[in-house]
C-alpha positions as a Markdown table, in Angstrom:
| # | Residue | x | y | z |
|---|---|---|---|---|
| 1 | Unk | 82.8 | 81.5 | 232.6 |
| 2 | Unk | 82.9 | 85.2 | 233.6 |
| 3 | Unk | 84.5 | 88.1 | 232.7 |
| 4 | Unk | 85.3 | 90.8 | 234.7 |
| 5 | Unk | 85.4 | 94.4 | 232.8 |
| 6 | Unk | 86.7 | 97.4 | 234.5 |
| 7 | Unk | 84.4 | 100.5 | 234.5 |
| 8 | Unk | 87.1 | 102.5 | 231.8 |
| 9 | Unk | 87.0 | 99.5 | 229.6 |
| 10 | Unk | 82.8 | 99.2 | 230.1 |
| 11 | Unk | 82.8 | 103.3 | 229.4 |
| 12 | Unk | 85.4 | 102.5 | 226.5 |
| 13 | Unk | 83.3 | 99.8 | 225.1 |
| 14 | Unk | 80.3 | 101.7 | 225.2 |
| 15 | Unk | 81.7 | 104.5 | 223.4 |
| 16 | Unk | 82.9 | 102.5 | 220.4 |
| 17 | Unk | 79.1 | 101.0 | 220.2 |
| 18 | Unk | 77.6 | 104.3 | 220.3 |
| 19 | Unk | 80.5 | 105.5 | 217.6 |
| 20 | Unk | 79.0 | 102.4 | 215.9 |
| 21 | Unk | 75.5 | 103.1 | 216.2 |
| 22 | Unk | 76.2 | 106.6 | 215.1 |
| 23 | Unk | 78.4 | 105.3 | 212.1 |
| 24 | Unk | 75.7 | 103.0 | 211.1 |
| 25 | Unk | 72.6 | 105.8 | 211.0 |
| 26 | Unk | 75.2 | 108.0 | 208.8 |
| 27 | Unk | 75.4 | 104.8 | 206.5 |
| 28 | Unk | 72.0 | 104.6 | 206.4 |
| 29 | Unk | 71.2 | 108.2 | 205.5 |
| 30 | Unk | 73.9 | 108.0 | 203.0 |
| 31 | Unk | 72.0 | 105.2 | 202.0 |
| 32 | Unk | 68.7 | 106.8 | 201.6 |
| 33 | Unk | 70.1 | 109.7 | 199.5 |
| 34 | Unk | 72.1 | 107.9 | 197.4 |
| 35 | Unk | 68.5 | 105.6 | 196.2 |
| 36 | Unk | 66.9 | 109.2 | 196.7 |
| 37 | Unk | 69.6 | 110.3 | 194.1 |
| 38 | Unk | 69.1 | 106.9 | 192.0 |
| 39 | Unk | 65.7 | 107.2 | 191.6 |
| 40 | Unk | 65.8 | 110.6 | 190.4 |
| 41 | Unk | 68.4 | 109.2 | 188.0 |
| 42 | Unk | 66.1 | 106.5 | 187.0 |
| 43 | Unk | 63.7 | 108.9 | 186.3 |
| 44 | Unk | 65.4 | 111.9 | 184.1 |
| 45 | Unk | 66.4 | 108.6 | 182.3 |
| 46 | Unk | 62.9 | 107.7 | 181.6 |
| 47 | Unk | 62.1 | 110.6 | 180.5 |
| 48 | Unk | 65.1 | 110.7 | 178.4 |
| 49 | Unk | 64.0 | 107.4 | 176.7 |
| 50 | Unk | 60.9 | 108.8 | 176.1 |
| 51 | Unk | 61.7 | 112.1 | 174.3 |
| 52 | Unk | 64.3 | 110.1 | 172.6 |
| 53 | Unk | 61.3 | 107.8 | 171.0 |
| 54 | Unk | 59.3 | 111.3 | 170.0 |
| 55 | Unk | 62.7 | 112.4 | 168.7 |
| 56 | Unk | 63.0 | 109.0 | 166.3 |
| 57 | Unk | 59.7 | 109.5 | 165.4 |
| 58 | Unk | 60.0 | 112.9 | 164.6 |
| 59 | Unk | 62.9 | 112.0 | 162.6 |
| 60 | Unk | 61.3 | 109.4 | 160.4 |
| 61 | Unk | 58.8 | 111.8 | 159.4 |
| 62 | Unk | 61.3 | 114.8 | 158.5 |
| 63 | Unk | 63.0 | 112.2 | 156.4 |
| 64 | Unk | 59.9 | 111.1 | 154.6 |
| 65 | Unk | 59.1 | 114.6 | 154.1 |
| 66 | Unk | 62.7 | 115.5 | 153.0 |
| 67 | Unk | 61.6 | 112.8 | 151.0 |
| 68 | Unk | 58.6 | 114.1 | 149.7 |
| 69 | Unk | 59.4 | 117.7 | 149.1 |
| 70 | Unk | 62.9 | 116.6 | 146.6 |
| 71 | Unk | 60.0 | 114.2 | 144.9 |
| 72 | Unk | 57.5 | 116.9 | 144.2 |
| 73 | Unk | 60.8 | 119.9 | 143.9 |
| 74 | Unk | 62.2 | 117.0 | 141.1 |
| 75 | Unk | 58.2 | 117.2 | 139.5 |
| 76 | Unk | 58.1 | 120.6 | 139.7 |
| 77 | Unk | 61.6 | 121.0 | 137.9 |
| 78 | Unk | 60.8 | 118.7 | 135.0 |
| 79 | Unk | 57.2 | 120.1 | 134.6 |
| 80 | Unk | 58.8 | 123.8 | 134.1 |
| 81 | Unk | 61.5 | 122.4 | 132.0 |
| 82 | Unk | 58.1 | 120.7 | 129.6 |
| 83 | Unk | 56.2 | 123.5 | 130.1 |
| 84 | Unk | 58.8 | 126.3 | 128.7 |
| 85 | Unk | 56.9 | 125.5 | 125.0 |
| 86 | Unk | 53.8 | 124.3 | 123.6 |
| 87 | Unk | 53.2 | 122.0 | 120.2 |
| 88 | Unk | 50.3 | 123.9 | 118.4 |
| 89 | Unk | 48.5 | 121.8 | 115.7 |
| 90 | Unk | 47.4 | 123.6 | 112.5 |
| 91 | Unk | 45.1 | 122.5 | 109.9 |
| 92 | Unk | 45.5 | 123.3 | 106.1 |
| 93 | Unk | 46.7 | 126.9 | 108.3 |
| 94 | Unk | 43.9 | 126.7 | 110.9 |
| 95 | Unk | 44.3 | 126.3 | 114.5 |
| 96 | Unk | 43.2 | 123.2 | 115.8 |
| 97 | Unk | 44.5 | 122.9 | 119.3 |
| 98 | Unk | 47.3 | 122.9 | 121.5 |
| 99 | Unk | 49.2 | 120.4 | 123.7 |
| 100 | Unk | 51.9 | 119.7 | 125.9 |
| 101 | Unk | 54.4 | 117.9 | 123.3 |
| 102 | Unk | 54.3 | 117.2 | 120.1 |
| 103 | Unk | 54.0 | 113.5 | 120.3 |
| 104 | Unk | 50.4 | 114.9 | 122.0 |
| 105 | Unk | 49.7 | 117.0 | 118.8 |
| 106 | Unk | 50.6 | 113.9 | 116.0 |
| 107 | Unk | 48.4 | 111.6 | 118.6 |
| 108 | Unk | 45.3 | 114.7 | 118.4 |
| 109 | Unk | 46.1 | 114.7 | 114.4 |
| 110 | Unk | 46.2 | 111.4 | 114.3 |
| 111 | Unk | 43.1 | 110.6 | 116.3 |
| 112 | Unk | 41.9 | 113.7 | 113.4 |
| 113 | Unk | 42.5 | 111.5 | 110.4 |
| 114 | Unk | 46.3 | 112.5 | 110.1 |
| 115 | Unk | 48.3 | 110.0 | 108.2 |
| 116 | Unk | 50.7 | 107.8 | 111.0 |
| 117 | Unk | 53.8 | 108.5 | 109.3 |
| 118 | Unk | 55.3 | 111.6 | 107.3 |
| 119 | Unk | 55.4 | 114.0 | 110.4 |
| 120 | Unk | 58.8 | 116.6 | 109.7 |
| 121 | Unk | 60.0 | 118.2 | 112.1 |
| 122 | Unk | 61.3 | 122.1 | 111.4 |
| 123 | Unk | 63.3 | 123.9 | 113.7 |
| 124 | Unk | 62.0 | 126.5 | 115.6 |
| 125 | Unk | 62.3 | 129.6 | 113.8 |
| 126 | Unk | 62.5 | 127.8 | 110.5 |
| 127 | Unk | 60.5 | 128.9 | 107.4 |
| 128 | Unk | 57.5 | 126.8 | 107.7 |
| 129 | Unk | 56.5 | 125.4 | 104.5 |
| 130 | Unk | 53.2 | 126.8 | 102.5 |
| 131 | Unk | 50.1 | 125.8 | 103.9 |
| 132 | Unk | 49.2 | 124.3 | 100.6 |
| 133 | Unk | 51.5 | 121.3 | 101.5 |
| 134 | Unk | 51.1 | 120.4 | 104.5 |
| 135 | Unk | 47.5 | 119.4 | 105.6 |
| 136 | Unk | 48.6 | 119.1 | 109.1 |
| 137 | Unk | 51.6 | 120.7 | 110.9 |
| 138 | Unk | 52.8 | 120.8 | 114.4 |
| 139 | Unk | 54.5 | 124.1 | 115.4 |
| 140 | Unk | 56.5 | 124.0 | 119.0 |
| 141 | Unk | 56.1 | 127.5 | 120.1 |
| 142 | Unk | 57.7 | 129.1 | 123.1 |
| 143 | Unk | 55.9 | 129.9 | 126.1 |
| 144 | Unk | 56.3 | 133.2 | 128.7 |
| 145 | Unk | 54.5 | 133.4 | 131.8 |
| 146 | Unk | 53.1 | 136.5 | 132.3 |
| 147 | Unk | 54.3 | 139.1 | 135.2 |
């Protein structure tokens, strides 16, 4: 079978192949930027991933130090709170030693030869009784720090 084809309709023809060739190299750069554009997407979001990981990381630790420093602030607190006064243990009058409570000063008086029961307690301020009766006696004191 043949065809015959006019020279307008062979120029015609050739024109829409050439618009075709020309349509498909556009679409083919397009092509190539857009997975240019893709893999510099792919990377920013690899490196996104990555700092996001450091960031977790980082984030764990602040917590656990958050963590930390309210333990140690809560220590701090209590041990100020305990260490506003000292329990002072006298002997017959005499000085003996001094601790942190008073349950520390019966245990040293105790440990002494103190009796385990009988300890009075007088409130600070209080007329302390003679020294002639009480052998032992546990005075809670106030403590300044010096400035």
């Amino acid at each position: 079978m043949f065809y015959i084809v006019r020279a307008d309709r062979l120029a015609a023809l050739r024109a829409q192949a050439d618009a075709a060739k020309a349509q498909a190299a556009s679409a083919q750069s397009e092509a190539s930027t857009v997975t240019a554009q893709l893999e510099l997407v792919r990377e920013a979001l690899a490196r996104a991933e990555g700092e996001l990981v450091v960031l977790r990381a980082q984030s764990y630790l602040d917590a656990e130090d958050r963590v930390t420093l309210r333990t140690l602030l809560r220590t701090a607190r209590k041990q100020t709170k305990e260490g506003d006064k000292v329990a002072v243990l006298f002997r017959k009058g005499r000085l003996v030693s001094a601790h942190a409570s008073r349950q520390a000063a019966e245990a040293a008086a105790e440990a002494e030869g103190a009796p385990r029961e009988g300890w009075v307690s007088s409130p600070l301020g209080a007329p302390l009784p003679p020294e002639a009766d009480a052998a032992w006696r546990v005075t809670v004191l106030p403590v300044q720090a010096e400035q």
